[in-house]
C-alpha positions as CSV (number, residue, x, y, z in Angstrom):
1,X,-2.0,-23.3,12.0
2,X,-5.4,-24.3,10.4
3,X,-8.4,-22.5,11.3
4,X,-11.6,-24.9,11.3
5,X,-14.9,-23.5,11.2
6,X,-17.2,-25.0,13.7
7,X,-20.9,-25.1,12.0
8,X,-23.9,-25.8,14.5
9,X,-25.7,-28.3,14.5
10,X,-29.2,-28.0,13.3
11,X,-32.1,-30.7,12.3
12,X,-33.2,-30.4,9.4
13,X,-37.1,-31.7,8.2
14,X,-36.7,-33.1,4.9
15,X,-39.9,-33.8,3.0
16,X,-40.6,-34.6,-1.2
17,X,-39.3,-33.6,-3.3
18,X,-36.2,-34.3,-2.5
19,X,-33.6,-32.6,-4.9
20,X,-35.6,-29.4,-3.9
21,X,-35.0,-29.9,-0.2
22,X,-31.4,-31.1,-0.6
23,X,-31.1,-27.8,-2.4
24,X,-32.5,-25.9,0.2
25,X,-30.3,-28.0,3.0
26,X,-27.7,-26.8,1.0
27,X,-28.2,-23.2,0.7
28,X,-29.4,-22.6,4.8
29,X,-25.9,-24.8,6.0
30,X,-23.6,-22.3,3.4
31,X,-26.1,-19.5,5.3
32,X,-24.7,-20.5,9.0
33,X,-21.2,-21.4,8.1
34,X,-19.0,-18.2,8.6
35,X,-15.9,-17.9,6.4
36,X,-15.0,-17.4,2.6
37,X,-17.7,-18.6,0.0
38,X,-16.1,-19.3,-3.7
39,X,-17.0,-16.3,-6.0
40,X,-17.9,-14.3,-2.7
41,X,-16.9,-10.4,-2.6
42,X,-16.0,-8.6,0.1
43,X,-17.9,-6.0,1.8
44,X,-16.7,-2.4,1.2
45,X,-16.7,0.4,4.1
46,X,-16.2,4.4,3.1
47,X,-13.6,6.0,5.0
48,X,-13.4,9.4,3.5
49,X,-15.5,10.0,0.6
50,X,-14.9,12.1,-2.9
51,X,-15.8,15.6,-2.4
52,X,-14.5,17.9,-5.0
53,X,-15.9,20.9,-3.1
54,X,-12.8,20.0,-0.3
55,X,-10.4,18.8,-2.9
56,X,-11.2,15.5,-2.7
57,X,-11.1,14.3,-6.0
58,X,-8.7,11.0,-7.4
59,X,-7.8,9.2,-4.1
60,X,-4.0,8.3,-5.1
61,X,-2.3,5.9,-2.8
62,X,-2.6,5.0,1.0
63,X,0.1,5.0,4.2
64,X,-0.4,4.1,7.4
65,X,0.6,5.7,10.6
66,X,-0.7,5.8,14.1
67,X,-1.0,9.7,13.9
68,X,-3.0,10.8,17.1
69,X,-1.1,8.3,19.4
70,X,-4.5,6.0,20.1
71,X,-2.8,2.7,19.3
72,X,-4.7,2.7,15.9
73,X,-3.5,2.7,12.4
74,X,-4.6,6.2,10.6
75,X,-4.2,6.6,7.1
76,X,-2.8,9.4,5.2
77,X,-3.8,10.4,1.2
78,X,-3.0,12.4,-1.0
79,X,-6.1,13.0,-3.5
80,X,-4.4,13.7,-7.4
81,X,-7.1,15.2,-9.1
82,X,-8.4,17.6,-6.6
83,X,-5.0,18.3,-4.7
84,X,-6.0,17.7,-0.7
85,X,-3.7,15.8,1.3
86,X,-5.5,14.1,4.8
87,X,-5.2,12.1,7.5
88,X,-8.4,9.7,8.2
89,X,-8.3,8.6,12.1
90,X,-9.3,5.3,12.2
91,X,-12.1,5.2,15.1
92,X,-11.5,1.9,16.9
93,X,-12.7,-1.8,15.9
94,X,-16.1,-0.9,17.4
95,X,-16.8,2.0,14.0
96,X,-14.8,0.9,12.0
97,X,-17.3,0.5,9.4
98,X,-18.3,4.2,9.7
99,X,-16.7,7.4,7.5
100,X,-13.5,8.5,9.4
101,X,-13.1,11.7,11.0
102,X,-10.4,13.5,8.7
103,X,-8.3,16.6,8.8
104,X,-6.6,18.2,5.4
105,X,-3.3,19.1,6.2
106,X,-2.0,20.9,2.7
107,X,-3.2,21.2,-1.1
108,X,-1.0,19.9,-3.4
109,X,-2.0,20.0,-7.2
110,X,-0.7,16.9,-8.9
111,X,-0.4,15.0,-5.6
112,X,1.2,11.4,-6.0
113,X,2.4,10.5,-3.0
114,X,1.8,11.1,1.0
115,X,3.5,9.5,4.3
116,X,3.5,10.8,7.6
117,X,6.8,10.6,9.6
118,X,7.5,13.3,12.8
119,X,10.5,14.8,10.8
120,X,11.1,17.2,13.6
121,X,11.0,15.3,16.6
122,X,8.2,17.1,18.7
123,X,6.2,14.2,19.0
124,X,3.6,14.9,16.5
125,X,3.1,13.6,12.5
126,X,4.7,15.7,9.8
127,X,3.5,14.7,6.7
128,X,5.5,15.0,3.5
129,X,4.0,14.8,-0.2
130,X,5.1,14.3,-3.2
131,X,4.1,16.3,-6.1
132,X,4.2,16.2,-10.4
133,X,3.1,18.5,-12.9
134,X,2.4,21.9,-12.0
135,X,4.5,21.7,-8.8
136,X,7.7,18.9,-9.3
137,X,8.6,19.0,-6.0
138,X,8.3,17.5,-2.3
139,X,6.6,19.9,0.7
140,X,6.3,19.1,3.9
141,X,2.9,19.6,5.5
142,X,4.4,20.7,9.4
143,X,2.3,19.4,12.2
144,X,0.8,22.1,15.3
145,X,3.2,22.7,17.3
146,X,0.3,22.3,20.1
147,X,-1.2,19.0,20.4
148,X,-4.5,20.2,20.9
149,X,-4.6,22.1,17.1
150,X,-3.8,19.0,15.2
151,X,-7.4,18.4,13.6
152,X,-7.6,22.3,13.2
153,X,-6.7,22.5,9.5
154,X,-6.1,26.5,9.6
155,X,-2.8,25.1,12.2
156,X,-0.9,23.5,9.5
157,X,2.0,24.8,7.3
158,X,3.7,24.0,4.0
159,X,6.7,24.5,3.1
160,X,8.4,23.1,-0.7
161,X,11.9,21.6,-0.1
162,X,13.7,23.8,-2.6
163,X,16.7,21.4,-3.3
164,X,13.9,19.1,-4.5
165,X,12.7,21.7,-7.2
166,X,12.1,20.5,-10.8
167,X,12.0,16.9,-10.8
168,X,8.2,14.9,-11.2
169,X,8.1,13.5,-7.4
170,X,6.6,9.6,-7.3
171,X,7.0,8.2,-3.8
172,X,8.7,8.9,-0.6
173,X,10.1,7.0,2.3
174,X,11.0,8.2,5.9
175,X,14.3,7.0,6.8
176,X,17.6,8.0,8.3
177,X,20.1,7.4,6.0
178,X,23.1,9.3,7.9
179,X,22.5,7.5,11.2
180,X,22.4,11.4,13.0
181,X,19.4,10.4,14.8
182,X,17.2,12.6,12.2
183,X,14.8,11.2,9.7
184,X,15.4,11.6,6.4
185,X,13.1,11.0,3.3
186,X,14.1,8.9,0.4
187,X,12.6,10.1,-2.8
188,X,12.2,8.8,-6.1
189,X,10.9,10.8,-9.4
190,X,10.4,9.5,-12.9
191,X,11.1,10.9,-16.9
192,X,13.9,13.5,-17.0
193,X,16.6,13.2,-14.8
194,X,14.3,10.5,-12.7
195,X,16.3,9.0,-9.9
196,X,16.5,7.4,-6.3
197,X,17.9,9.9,-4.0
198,X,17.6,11.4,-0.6
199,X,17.0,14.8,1.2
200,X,19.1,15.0,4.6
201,X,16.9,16.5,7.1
202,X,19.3,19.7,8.5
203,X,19.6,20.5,12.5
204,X,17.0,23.3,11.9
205,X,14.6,21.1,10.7
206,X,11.6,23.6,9.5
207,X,14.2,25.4,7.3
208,X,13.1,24.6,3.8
209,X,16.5,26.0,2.5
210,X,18.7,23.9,4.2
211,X,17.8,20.3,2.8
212,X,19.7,18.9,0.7
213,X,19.3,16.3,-2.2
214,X,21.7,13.4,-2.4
215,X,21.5,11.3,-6.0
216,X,21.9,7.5,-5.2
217,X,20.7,5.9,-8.4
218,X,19.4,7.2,-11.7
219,X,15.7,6.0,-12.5
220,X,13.1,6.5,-14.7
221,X,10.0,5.8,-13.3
222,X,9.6,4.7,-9.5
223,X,6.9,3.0,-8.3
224,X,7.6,1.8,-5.0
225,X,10.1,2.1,-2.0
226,X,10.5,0.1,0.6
227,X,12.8,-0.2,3.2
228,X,14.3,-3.9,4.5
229,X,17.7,-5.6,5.5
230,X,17.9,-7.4,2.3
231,X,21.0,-8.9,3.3
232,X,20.2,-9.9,7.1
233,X,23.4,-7.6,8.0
234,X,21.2,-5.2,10.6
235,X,21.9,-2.4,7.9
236,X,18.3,-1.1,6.4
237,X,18.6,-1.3,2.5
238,X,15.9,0.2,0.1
239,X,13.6,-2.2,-2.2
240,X,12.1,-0.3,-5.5
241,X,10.6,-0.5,-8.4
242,X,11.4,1.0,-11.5
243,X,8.6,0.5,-14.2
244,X,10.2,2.3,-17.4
245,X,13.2,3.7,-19.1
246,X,16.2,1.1,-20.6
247,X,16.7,-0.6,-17.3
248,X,13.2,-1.4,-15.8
249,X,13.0,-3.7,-12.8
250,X,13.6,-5.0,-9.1
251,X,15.9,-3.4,-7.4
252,X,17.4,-3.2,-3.8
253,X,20.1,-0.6,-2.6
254,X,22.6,-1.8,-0.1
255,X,23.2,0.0,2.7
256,X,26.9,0.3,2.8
257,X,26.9,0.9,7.1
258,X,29.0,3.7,7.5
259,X,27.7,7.7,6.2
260,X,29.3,9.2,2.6
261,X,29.9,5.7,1.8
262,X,27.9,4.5,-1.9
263,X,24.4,2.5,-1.8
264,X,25.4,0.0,-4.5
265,X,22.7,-1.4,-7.0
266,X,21.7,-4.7,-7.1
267,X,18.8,-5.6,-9.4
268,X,16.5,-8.5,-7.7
269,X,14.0,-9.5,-10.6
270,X,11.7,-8.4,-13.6
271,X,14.2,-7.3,-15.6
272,X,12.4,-5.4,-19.0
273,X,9.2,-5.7,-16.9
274,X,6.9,-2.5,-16.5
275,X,6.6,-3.5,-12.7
276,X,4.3,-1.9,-10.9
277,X,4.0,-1.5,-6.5
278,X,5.5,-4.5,-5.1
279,X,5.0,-5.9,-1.5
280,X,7.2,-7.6,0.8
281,X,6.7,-10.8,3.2
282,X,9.3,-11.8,5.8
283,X,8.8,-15.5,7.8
284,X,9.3,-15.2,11.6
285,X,11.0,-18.2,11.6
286,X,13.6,-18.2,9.0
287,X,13.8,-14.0,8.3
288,X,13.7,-15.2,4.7
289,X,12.2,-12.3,2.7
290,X,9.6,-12.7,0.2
291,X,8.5,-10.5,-2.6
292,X,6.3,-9.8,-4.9
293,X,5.4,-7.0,-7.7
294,X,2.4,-6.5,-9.8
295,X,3.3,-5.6,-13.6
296,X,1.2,-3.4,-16.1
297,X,1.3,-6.6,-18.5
298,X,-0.9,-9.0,-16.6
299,X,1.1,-10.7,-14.4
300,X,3.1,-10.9,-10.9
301,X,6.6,-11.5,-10.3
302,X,7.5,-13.6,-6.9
303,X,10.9,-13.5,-5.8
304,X,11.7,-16.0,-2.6
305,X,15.1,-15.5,-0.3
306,X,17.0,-18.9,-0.5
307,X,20.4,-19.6,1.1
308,X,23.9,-17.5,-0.2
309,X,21.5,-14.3,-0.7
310,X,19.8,-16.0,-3.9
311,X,16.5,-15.9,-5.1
312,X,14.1,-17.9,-6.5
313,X,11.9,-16.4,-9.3
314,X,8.3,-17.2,-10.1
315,X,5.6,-15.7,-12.3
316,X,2.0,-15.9,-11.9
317,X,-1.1,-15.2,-13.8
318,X,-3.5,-12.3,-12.1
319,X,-6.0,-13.6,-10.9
320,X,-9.7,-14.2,-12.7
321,X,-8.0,-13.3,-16.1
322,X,-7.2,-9.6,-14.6
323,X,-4.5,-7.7,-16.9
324,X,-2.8,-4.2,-16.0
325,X,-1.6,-4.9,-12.6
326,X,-1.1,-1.9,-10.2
327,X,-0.2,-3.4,-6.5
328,X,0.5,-6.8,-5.1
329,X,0.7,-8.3,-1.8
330,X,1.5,-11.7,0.4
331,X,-0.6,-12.6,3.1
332,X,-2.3,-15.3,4.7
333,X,-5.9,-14.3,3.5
334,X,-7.7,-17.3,4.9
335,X,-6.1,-18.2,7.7
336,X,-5.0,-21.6,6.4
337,X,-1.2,-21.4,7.4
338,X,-0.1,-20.9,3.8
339,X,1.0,-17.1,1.9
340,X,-1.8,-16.2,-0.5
341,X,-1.1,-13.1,-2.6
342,X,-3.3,-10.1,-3.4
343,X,-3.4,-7.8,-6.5
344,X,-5.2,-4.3,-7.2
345,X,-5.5,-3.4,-11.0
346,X,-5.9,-0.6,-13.6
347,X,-8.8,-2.2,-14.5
348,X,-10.4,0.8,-16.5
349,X,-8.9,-0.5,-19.0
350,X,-10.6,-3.4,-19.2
351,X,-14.2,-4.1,-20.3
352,X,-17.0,-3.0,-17.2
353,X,-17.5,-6.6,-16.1
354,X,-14.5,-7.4,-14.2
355,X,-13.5,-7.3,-10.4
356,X,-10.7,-5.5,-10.3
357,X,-9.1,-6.5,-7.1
358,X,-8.7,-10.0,-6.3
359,X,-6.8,-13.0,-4.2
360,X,-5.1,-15.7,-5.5
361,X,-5.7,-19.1,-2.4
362,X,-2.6,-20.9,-2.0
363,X,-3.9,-24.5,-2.3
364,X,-0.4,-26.3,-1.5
365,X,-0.5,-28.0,-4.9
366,X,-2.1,-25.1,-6.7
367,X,-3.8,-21.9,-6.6
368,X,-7.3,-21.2,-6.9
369,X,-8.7,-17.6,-7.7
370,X,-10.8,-15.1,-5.9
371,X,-12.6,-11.5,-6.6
372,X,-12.9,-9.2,-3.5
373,X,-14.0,-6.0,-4.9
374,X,-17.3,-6.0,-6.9
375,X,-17.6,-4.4,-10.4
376,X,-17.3,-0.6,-8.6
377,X,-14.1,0.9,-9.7
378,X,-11.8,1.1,-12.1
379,X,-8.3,2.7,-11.4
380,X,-6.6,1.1,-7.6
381,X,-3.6,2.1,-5.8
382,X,-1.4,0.0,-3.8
383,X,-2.4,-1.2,-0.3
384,X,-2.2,-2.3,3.1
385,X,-3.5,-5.7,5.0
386,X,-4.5,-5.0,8.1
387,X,-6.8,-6.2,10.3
388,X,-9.3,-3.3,10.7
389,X,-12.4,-4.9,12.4
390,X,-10.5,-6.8,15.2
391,X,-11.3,-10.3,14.3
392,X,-8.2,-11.8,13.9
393,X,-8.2,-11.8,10.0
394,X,-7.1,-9.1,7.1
395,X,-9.1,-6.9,5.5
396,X,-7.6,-4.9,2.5
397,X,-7.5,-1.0,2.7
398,X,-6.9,0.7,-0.7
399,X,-8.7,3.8,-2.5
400,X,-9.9,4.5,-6.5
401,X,-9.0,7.1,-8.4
402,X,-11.0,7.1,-11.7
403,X,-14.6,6.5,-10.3
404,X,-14.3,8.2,-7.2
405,X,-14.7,5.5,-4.5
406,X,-12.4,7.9,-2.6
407,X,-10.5,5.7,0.2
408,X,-12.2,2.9,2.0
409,X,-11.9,-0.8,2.9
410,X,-13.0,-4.2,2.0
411,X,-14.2,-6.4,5.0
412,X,-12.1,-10.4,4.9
413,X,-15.1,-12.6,5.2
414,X,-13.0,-15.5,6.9
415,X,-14.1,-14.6,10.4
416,X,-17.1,-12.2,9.5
């Protein structure tokens, strides 16, 4: 469905001369019509700020969970450079646009990754982190056992997972991959003995002893996992990318149905690739999958579900010249009825006067670009389209890592 902008009516006096008037007729009718403006950026709104005093230092990555049970979307980080891990409650539609009220749960040096999942069942968030460097392993960051303590830092408890001891920990995924009713977490590391595996989440839960690390693929560097019935069998499978060693690429995991069976590897697209995050898109209609990953040499890989399980490939250019891709994403940025995409980049590698996170418009015949960050930043993460504001459009929630932009949001101008 189209969305057409309505623009008011308004008289206009036009007097000599007239080129400057027509000018000027021009510039007050793009003033009253709402909606994207070629070359426009989007507004950006702080959610938790850089504070190195705190730990909050090189904002690496952002999930989403509704954490305090408000029917919002909260958002969980872990910050790299200074080691805190938090939750950010999102405040409503109405604040939005003002800092988050936040709560650090752990302090991880090396941070990479943080998702929340309730791994024990008692209602409230868990939040598990994934660590390189000084640490190499995965903790999990225990929730208060009473409700009333969860903002109360001093309430939370670590614990490392000791079977995951020694590997550099990228990205982790809540899922139960034994069908006991427990949630799991997938995990994937990268460089020596890298893989995709899984830690089976024992009947005493909090016992850090008692996980255990199952191997399902060897890796080398994972970037992303997500989980999706690739295969339309109402089995969940896992989506990843793996961005270095001999056998980069697309992959997906099937899941064989039935526990102690093997997860065979299938690999989807960008073979030799260094892909990067990737994001998926699945049609209501026809439950045909899209996807589509960023890669670290300037482009983005779109793979489409056709019939018999095969997939169409395509490759596009980032947008507005942009090289060094980091995430990617599909969505329907300007409410026009067709699948734009999105990309984030490592953009401090680049000279200082580019927009590092952009849109690419789905014309139907074409694709036209778009900058939505301004020239602030330098280092993204991946992402998450969501509609913050409540107006019915997307805005893009991310965070920056190199010059400290901490986590925030960019307002979608389509129904500002």
């Amino acid at each position: 469905m189209k969305f057409e902008r309505q623009i008011p009516q308004t008289k206009i006096w036009l007097r000599p001369s007239w080129p400057l008037a027509c000018l000027c007729m021009g510039a007050f009718i793009a003033f009253l019509e709402p909606g994207l403006v070629a070359g426009q950026t989007w507004k950006r709104h702080t959610i938790d700020s850089s504070d190195a005093t705190v730990g909050k230092r090189g904002a690496d990555g952002v999930r989403l969970a509704d954490a305090n049970h408000d029917g919002h979307l909260d958002v969980v980080t872990g910050w790299e450079e200074g080691g805190a891990v938090a939750i950010c409650f999102n405040p409503g539609p109405e604040r939005v646009t003002e800092a988050w009220s936040s709560v650090t749960v752990g302090s991880i040096p090396g941070v990479e990754d943080a998702v929340p999942s309730d791994l024990d069942g008692d209602g409230r968030l868990d939040v598990i982190s994934c660590a390189e460097g000084r640490l190499n392993q995965v903790q999990i960051h225990w929730a208060p056992r009473d409700a009333e303590d969860y903002m109360n830092p001093d309430r939370w408890t670590t614990n490392p997972i000791r079977a995951s001891a020694g590997l550099r920990w990228m990205y982790a995924l809540p899922m139960d991959m034994n069908d006991d009713g427990r949630i799991d977490v997938v995990v994937g590391a990268k460089n020596n003995n890298a893989m995709v595996g899984w830690l089976e989440n024992p009947p005493e839960t909090r016992d850090a002893s008692a996980w255990k690390l199952h191997k399902l693929a060897p890796a080398s560097w994972i970037m992303s996992l997500e989980s999706i019935d690739m295969n339309h069998d109402g089995h969940m499978d896992i989506l990843y990318s793996d961005r270095r060693g001999t056998e980069p690429g697309i992959y997906w995991l099937e899941n064989p149905g039935r526990a102690g069976k093997t997860w065979s590897r299938h690999l989807l697209g960008g073979e030799g690739e260094e892909v990067m995050f990737l994001g998926t898109y699945q049609h209501r209609s026809s439950n045909q999958i899209e996807v589509i990953c960023a890669t670290l040499e300037g482009k983005a890989i779109q793979l489409t579900q056709q019939e018999a399980n095969t997939w169409k490939t395509q490759e596009h250019g980032l947008p507005l010249g942009l090289t060094a891709g980091k995430a990617a994403g599909l969505a329907d940025i300007n409410l026009d009825g067709r699948l734009d995409w999105v990309v984030t980049t490592e953009a401090q590698r680049e000279p200082d006067d580019l927009n590092a996170v952009a849109w690419k418009e789905n014309l139907g015949d074409g694709w036209k670009d778009h900058p939505i960050s301004d020239l602030s930043g330098r280092k993204f993460d991946r992402f998450e389209m969501i509609d913050l504001d409540g107006d019915g459009d997307l805005d893009l929630l991310t965070c920056e890592e190199v010059h400290d932009l901490g986590v925030f949001w960019y307002e979608n101008p389509t129904r500002h």
